[in-house]
PDB file of N, CA, C and O in Angstrom, chain B, residues numbered from 101:
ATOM      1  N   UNK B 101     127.570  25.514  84.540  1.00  0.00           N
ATOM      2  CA  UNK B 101     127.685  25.526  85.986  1.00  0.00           C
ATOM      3  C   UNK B 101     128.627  26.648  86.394  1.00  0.00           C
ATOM      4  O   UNK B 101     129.547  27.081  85.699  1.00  0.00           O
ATOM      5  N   UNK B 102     128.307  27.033  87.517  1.00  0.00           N
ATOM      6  CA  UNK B 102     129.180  28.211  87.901  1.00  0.00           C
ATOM      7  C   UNK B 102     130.260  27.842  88.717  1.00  0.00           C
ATOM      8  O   UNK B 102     130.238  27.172  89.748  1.00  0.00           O
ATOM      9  N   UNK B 103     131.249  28.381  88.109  1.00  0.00           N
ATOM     10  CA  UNK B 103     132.890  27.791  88.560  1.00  0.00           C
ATOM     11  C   UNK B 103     133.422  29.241  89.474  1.00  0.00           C
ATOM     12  O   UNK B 103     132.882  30.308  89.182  1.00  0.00           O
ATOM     13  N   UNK B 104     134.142  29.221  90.215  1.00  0.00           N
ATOM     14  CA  UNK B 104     134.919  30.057  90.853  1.00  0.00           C
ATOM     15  C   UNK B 104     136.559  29.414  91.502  1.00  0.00           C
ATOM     16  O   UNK B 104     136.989  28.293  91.775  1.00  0.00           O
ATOM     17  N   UNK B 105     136.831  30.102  91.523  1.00  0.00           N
ATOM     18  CA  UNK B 105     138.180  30.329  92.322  1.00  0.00           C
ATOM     19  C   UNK B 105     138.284  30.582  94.075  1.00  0.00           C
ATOM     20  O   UNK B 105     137.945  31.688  94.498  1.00  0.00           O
ATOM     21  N   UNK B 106     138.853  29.312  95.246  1.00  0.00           N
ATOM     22  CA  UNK B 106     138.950  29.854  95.760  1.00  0.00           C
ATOM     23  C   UNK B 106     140.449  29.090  96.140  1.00  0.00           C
ATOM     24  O   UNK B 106     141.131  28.298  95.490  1.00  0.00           O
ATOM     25  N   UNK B 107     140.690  29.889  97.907  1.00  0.00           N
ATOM     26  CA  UNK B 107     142.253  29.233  97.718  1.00  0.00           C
ATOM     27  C   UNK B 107     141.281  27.752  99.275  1.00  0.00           C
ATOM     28  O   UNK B 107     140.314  27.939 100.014  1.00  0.00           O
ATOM     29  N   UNK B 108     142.272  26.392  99.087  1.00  0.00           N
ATOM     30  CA  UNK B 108     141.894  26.142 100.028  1.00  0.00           C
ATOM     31  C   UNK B 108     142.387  25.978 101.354  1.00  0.00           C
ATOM     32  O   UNK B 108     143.168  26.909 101.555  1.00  0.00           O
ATOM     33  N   UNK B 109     142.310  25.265 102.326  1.00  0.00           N
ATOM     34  CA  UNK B 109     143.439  25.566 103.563  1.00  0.00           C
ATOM     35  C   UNK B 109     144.770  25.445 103.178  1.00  0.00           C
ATOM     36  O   UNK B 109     145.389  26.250 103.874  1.00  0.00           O
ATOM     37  N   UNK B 110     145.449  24.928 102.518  1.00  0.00           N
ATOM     38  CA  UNK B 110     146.728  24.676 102.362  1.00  0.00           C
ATOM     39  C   UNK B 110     147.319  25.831 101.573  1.00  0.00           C
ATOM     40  O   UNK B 110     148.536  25.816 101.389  1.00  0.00           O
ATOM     41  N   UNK B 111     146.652  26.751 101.125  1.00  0.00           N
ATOM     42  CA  UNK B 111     146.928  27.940 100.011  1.00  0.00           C
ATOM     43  C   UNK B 111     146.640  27.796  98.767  1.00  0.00           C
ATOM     44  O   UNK B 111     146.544  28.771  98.022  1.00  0.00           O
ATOM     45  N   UNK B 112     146.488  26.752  98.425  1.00  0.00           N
ATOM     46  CA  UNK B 112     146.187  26.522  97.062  1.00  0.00           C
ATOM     47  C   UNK B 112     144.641  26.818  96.260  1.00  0.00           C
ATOM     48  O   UNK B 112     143.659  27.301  96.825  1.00  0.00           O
ATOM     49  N   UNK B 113     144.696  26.471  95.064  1.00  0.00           N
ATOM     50  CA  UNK B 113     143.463  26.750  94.624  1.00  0.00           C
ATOM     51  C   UNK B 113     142.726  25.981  94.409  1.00  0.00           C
ATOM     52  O   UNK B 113     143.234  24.868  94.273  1.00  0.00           O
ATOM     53  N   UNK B 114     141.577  26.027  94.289  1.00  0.00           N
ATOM     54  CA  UNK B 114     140.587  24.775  94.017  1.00  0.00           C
ATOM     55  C   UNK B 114     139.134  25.406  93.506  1.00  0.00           C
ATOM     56  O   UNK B 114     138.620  26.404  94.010  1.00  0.00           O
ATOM     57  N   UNK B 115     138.587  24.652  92.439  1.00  0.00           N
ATOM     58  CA  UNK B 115     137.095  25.239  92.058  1.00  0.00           C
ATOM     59  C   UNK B 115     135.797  25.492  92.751  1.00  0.00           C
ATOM     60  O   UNK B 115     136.071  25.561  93.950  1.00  0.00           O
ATOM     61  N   UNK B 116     134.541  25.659  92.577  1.00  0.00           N
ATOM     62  CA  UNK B 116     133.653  25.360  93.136  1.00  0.00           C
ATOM     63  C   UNK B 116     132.956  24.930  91.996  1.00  0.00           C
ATOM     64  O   UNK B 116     132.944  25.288  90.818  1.00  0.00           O
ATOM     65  N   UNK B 117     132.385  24.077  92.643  1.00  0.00           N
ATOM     66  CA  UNK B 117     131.804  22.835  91.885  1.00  0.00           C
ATOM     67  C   UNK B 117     130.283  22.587  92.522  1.00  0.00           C
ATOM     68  O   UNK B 117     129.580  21.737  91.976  1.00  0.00           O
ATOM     69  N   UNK B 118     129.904  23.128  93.369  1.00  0.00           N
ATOM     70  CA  UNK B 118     128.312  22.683  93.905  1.00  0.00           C
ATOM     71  C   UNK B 118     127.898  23.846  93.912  1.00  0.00           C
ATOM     72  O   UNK B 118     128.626  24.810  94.153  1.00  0.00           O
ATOM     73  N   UNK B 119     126.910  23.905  93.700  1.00  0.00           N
ATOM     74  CA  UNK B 119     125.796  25.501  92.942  1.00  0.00           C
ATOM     75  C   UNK B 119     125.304  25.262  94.703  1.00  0.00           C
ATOM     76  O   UNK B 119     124.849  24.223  95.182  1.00  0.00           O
ATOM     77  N   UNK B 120     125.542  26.445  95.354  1.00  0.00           N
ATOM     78  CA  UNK B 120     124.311  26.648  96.262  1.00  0.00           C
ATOM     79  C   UNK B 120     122.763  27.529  96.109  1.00  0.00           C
ATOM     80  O   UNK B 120     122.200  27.886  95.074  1.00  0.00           O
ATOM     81  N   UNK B 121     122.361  27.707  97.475  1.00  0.00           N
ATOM     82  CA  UNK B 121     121.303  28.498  97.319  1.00  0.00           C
ATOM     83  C   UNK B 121     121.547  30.181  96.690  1.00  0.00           C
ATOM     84  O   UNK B 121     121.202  30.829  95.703  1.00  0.00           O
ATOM     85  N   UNK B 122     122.259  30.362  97.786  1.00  0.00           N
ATOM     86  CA  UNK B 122     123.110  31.916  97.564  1.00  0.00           C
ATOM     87  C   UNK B 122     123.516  31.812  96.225  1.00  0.00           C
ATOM     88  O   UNK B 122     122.987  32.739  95.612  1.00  0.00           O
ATOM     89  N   UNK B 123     124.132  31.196  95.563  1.00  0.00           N
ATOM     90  CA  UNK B 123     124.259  31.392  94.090  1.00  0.00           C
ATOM     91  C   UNK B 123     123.363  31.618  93.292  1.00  0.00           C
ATOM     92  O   UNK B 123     123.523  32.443  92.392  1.00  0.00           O
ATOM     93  N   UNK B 124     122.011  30.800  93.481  1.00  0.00           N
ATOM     94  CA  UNK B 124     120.737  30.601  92.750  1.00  0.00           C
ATOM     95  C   UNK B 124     120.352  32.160  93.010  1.00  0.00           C
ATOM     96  O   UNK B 124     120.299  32.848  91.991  1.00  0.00           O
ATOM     97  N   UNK B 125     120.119  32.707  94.065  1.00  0.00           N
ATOM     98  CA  UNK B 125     119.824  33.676  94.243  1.00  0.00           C
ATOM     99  C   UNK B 125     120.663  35.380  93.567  1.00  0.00           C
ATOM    100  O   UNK B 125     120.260  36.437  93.080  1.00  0.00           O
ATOM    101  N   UNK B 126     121.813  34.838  93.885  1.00  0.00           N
ATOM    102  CA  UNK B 126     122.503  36.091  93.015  1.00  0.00           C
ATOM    103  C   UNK B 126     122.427  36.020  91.605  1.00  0.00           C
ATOM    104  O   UNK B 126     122.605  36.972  90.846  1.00  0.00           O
ATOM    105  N   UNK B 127     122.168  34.914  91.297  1.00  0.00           N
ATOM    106  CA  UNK B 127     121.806  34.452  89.696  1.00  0.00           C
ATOM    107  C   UNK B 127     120.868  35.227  89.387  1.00  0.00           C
ATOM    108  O   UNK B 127     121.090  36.088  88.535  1.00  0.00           O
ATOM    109  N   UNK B 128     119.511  35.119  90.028  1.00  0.00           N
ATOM    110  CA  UNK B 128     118.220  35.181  89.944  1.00  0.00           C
ATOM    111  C   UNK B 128     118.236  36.882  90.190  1.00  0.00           C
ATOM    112  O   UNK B 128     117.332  37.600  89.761  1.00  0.00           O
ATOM    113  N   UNK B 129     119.223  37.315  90.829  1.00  0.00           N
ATOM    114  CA  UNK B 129     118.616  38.771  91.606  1.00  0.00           C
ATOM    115  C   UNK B 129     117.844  39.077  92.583  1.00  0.00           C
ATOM    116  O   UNK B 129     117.417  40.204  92.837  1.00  0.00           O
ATOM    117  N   UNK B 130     117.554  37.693  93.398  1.00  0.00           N
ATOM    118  CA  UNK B 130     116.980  37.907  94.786  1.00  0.00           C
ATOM    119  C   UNK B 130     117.689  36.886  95.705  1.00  0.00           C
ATOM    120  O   UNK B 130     118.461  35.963  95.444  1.00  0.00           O
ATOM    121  N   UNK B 131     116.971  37.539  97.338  1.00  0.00           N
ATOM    122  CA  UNK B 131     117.139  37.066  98.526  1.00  0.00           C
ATOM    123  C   UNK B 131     117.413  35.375  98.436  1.00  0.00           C
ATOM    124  O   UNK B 131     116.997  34.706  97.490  1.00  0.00           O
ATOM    125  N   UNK B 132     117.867  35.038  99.113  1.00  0.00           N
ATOM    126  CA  UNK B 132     118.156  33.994  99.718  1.00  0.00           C
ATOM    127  C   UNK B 132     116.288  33.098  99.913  1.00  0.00           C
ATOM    128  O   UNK B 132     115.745  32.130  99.380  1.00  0.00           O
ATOM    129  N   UNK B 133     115.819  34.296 101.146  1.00  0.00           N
ATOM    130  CA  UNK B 133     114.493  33.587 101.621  1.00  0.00           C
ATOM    131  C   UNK B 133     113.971  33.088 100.181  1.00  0.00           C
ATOM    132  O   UNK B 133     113.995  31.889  99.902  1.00  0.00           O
ATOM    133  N   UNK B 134     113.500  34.055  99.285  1.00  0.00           N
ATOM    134  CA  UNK B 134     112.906  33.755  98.165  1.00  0.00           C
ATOM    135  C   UNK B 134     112.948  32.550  97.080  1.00  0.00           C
ATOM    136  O   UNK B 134     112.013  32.016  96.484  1.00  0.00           O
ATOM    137  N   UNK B 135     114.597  32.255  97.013  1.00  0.00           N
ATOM    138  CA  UNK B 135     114.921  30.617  96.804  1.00  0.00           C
ATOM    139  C   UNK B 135     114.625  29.828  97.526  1.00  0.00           C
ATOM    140  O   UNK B 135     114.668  28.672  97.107  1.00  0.00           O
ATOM    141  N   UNK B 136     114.215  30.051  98.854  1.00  0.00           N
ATOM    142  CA  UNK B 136     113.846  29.132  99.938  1.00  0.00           C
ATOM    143  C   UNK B 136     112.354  28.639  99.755  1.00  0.00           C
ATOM    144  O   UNK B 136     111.974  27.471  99.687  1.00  0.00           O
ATOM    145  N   UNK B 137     111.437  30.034  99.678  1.00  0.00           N
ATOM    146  CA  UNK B 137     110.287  29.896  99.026  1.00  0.00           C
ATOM    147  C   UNK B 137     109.844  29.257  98.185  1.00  0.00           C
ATOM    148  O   UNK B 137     109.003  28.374  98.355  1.00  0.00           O
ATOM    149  N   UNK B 138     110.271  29.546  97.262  1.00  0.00           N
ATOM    150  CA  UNK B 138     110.036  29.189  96.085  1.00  0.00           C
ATOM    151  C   UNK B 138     110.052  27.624  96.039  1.00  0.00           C
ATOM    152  O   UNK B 138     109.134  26.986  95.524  1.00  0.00           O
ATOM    153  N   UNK B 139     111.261  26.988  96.666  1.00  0.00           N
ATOM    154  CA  UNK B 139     111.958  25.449  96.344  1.00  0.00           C
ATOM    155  C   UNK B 139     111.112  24.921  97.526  1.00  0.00           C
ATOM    156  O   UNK B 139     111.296  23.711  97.394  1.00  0.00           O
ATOM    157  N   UNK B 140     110.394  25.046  98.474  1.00  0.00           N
ATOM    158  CA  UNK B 140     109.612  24.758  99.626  1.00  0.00           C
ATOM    159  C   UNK B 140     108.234  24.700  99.414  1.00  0.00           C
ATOM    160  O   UNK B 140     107.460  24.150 100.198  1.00  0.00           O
ATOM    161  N   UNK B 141     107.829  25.378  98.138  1.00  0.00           N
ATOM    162  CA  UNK B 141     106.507  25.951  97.494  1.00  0.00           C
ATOM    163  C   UNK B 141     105.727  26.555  99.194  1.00  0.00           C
ATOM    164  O   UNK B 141     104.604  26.224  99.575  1.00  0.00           O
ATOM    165  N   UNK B 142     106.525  27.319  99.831  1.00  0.00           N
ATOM    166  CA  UNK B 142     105.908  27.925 101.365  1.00  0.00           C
ATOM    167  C   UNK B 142     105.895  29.974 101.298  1.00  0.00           C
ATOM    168  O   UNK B 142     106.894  30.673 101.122  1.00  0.00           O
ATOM    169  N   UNK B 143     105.008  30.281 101.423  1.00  0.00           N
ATOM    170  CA  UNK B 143     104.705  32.087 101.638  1.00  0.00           C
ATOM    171  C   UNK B 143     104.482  32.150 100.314  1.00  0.00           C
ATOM    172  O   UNK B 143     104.193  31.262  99.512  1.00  0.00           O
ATOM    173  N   UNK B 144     104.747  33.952 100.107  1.00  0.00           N
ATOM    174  CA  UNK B 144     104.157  34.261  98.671  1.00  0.00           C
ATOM    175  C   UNK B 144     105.298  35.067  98.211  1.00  0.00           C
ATOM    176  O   UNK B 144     105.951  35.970  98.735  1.00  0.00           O
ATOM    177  N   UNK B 145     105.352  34.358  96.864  1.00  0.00           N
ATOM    178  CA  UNK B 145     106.826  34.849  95.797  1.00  0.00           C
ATOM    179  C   UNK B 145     105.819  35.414  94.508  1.00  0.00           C
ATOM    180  O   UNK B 145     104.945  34.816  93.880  1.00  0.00           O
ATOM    181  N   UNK B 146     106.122  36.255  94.440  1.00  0.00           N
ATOM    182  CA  UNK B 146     105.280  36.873  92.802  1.00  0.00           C
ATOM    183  C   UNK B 146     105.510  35.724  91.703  1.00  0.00           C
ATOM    184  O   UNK B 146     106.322  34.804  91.605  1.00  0.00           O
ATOM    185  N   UNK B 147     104.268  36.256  90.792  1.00  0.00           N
ATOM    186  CA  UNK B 147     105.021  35.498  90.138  1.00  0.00           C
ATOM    187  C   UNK B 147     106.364  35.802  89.108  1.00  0.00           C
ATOM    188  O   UNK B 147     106.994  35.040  88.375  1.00  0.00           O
ATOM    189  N   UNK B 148     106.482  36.994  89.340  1.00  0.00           N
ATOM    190  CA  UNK B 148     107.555  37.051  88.273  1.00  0.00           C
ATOM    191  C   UNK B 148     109.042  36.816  88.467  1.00  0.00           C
ATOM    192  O   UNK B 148     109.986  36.747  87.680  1.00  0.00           O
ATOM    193  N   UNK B 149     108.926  36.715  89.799  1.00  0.00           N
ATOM    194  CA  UNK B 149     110.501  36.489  91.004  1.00  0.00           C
ATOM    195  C   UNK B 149     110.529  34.845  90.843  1.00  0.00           C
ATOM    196  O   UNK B 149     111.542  34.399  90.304  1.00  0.00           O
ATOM    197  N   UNK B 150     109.535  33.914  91.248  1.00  0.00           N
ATOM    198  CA  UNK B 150     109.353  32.597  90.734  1.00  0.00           C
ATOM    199  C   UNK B 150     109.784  32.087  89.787  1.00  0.00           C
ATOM    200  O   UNK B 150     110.473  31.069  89.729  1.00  0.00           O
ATOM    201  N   UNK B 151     109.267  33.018  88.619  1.00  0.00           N
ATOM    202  CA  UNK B 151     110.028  32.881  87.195  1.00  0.00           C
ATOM    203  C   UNK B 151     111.692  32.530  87.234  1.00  0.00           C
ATOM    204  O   UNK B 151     112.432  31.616  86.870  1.00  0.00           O
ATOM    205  N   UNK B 152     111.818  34.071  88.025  1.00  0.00           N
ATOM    206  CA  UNK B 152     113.296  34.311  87.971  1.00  0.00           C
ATOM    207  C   UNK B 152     114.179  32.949  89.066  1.00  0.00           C
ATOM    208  O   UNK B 152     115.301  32.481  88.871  1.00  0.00           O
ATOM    209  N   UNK B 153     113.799  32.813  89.501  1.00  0.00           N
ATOM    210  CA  UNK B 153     114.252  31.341  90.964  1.00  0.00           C
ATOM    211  C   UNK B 153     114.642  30.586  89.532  1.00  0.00           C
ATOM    212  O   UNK B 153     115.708  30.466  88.927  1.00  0.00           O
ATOM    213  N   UNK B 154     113.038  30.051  89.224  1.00  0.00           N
ATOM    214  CA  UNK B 154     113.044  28.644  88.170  1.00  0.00           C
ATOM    215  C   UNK B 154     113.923  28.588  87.320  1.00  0.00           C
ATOM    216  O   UNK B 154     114.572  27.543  87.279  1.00  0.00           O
ATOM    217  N   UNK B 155     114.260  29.712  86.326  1.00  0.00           N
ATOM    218  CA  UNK B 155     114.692  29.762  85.303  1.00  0.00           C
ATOM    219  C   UNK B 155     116.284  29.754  85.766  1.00  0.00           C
ATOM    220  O   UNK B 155     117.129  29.381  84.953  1.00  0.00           O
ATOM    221  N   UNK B 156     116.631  30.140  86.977  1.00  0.00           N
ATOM    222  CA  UNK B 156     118.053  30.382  87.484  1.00  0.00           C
ATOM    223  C   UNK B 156     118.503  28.867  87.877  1.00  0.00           C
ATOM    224  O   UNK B 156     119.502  28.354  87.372  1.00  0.00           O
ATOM    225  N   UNK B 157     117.587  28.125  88.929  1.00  0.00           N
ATOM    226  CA  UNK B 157     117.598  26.719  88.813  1.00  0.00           C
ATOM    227  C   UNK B 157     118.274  26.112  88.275  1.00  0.00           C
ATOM    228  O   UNK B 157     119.216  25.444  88.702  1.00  0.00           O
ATOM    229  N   UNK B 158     117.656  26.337  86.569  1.00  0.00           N
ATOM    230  CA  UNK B 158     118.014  25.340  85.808  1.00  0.00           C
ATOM    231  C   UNK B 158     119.113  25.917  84.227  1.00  0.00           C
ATOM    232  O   UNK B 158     119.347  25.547  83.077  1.00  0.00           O
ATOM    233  N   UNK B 159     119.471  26.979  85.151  1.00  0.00           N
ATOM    234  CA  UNK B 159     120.267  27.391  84.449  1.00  0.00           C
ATOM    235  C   UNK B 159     121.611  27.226  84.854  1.00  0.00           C
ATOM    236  O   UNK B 159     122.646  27.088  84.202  1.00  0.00           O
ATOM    237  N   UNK B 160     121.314  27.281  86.415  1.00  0.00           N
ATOM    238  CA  UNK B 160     122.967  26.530  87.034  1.00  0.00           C
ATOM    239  C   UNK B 160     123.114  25.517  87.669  1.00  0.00           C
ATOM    240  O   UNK B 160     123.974  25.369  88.537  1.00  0.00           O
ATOM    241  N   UNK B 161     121.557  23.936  87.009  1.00  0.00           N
ATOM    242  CA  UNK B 161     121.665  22.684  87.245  1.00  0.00           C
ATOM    243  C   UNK B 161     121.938  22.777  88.825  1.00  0.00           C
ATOM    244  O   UNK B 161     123.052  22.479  89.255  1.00  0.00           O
ATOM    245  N   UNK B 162     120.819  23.231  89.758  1.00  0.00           N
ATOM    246  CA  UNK B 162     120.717  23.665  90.979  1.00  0.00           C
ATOM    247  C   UNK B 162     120.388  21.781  91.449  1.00  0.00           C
ATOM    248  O   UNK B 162     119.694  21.015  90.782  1.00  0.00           O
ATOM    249  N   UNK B 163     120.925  21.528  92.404  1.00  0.00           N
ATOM    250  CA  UNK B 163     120.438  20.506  93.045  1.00  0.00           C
ATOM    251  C   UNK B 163     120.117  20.765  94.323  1.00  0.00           C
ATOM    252  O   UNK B 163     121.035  21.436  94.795  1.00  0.00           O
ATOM    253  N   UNK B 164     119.231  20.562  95.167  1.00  0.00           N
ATOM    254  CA  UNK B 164     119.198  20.366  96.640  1.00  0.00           C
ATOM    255  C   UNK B 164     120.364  19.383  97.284  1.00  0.00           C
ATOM    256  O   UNK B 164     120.590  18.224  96.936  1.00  0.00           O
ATOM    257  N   UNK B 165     121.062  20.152  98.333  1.00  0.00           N
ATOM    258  CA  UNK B 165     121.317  18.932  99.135  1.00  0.00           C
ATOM    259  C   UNK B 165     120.562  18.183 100.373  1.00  0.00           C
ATOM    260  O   UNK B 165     120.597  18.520 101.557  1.00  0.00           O
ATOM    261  N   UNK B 166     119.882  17.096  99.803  1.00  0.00           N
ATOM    262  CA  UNK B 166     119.298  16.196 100.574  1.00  0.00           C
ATOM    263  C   UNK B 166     119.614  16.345 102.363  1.00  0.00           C
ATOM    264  O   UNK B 166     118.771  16.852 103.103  1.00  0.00           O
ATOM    265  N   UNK B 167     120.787  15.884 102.815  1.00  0.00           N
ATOM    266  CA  UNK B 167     121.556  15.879 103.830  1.00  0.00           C
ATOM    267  C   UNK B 167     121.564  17.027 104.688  1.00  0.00           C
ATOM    268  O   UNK B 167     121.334  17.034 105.897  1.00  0.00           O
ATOM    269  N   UNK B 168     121.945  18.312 103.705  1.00  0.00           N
ATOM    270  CA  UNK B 168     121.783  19.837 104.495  1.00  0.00           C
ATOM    271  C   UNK B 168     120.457  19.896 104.932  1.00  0.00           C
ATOM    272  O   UNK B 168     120.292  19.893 106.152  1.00  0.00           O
ATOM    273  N   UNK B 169     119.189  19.963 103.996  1.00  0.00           N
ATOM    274  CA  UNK B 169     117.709  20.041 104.052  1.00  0.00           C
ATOM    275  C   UNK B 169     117.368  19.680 105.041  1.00  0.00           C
ATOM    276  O   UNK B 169     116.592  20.270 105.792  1.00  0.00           O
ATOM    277  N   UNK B 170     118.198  18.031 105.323  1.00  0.00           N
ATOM    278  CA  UNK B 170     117.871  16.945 106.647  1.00  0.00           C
ATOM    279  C   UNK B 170     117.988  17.343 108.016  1.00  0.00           C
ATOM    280  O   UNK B 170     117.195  17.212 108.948  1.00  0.00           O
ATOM    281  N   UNK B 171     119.573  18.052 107.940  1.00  0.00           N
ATOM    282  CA  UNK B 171     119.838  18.541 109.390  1.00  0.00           C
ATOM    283  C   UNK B 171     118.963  20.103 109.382  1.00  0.00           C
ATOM    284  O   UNK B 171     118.232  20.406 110.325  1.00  0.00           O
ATOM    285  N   UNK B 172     119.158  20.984 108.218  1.00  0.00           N
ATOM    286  CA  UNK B 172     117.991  21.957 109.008  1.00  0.00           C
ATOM    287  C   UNK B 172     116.572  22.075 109.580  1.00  0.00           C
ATOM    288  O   UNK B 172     115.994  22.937 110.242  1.00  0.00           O
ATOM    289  N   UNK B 173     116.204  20.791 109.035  1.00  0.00           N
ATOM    290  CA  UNK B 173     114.771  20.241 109.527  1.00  0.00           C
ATOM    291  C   UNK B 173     114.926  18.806 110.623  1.00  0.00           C
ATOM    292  O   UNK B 173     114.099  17.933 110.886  1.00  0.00           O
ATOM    293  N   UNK B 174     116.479  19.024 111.148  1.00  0.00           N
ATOM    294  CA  UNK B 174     116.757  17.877 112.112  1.00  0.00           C
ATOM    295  C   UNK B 174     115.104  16.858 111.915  1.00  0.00           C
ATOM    296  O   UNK B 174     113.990  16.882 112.439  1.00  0.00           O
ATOM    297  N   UNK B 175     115.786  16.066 110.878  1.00  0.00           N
ATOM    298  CA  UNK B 175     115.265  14.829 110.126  1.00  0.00           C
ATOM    299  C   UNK B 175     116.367  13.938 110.259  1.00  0.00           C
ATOM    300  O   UNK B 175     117.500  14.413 110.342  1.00  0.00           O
ATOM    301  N   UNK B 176     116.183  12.695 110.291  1.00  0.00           N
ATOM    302  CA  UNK B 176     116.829  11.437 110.342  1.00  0.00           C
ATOM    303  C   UNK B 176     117.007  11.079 108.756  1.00  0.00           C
ATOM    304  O   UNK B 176     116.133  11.161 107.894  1.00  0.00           O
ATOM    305  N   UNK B 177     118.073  10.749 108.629  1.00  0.00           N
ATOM    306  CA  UNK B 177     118.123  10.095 106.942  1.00  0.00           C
ATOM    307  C   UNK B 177     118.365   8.915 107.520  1.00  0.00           C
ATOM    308  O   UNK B 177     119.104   8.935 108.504  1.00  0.00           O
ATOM    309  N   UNK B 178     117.825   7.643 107.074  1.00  0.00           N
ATOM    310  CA  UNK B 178     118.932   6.300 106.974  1.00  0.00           C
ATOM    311  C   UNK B 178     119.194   5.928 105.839  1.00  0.00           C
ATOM    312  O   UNK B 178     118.360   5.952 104.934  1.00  0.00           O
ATOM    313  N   UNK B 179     120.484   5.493 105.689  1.00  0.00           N
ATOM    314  CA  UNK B 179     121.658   4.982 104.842  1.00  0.00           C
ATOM    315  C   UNK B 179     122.033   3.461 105.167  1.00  0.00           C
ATOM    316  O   UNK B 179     122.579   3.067 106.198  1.00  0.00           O
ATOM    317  N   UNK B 180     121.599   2.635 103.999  1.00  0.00           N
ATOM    318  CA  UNK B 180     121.674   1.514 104.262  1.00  0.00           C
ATOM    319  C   UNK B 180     123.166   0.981 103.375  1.00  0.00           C
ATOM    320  O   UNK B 180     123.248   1.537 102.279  1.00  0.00           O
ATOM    321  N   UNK B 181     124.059   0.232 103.612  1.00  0.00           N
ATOM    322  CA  UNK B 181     124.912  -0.032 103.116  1.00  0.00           C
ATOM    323  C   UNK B 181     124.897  -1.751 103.234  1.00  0.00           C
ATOM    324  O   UNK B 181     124.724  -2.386 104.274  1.00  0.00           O
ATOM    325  N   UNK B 182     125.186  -2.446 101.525  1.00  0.00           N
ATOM    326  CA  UNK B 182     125.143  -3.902 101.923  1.00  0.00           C
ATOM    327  C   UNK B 182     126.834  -3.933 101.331  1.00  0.00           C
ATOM    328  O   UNK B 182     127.323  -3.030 100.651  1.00  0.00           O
ATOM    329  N   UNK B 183     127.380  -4.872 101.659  1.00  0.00           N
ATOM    330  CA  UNK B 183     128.889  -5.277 101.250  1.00  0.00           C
ATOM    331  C   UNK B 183     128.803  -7.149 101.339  1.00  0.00           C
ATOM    332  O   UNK B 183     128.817  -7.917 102.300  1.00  0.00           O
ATOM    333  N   UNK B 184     128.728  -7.333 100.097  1.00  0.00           N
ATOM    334  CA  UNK B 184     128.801  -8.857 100.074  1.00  0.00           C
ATOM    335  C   UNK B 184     130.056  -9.599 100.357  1.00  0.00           C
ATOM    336  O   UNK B 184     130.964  -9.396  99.552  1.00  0.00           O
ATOM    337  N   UNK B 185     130.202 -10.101 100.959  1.00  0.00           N
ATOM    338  CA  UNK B 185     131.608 -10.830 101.391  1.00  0.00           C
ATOM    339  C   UNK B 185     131.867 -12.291 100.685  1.00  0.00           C
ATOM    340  O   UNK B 185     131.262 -13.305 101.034  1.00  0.00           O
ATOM    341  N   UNK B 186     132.816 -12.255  99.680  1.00  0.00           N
ATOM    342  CA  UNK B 186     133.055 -13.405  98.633  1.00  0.00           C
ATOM    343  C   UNK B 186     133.154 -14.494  99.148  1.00  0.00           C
ATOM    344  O   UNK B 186     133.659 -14.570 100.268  1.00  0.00           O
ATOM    345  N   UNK B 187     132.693 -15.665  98.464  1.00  0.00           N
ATOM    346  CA  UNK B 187     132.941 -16.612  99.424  1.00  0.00           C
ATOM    347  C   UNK B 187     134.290 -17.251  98.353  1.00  0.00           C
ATOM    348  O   UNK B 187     134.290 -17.524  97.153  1.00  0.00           O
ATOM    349  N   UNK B 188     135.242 -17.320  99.278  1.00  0.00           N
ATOM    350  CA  UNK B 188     136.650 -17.396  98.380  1.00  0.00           C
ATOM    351  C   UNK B 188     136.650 -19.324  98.197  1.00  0.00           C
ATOM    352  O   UNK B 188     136.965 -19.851  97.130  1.00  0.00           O
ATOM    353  N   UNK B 189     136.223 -20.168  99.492  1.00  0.00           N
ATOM    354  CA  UNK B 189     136.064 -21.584  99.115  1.00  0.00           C
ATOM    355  C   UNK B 189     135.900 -22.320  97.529  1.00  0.00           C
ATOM    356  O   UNK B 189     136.571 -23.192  96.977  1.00  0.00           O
ATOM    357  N   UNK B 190     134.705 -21.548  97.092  1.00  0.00           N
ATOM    358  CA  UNK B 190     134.382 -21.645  95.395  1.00  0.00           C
ATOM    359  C   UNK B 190     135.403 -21.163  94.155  1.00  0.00           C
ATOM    360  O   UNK B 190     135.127 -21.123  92.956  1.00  0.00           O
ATOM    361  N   UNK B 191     136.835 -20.764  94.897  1.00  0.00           N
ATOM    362  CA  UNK B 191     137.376 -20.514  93.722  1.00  0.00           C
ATOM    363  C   UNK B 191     138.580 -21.103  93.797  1.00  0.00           C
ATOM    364  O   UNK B 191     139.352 -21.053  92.840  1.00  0.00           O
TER     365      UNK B 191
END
C-alpha cells in the first residue's frame, strides 16, 4: 500500500493510509478520467491503458469508496443500525 507523509492540522505528521483514485492513476501513468473509466466500465480505454488501471488496482489494494461514489451520483445510502438493550432484570 502506498504510504506517504503528510503534516496534519496541528503540525504534526500522520500517514496516508487510503489509496485514492489519483494515486491509482499516477501508479498506472494515466488521467484520473481513465480510472474513472475503466472502474465504471463507461467510454473507451484501450486496451492496454485498462491493463495498466487493473494491474495498478491491485497492486495498491484500490478500494472504492462506497459513500464518495454515493454523493457524486447524489444517491441515498441507508445505514441501518440495531443496538440491543440488555435486559438487566435477568441478572
Amino acid at each position: 500500500m502506498m504510504r506517504e507523509s503528510a503534516r496534519n492540522h496541528r503540525g504534526g505528521f500522520m500517514e496516508k493510509t487510503k489509496v485514492t483514485m489519483k494515486d491509482v492513476a499516477k501508479y498506472a501513468g494515466v488521467a484520473i478520467g481513465t480510472v474513472d473509466r475503466v472502474l465504471n466500465n463507461t467510454g473507451f480505454v484501450s486496451g492496454k491503458k485498462r491493463q495498466l488501471v487493473l494491474e495498478a488496482i491491485q497492486a495498491l489494494n484500490y478500494v472504492p469508496n462506497k459513500v464518495a461514489s454515493a454523493l457524486s451520483k447524489q444517491q441515498i445510502i441507508n445505514i441501518a443500525v440495531v443496538y440491543v438493550y440488555p435486559n438487566i432484570e435477568n441478572y
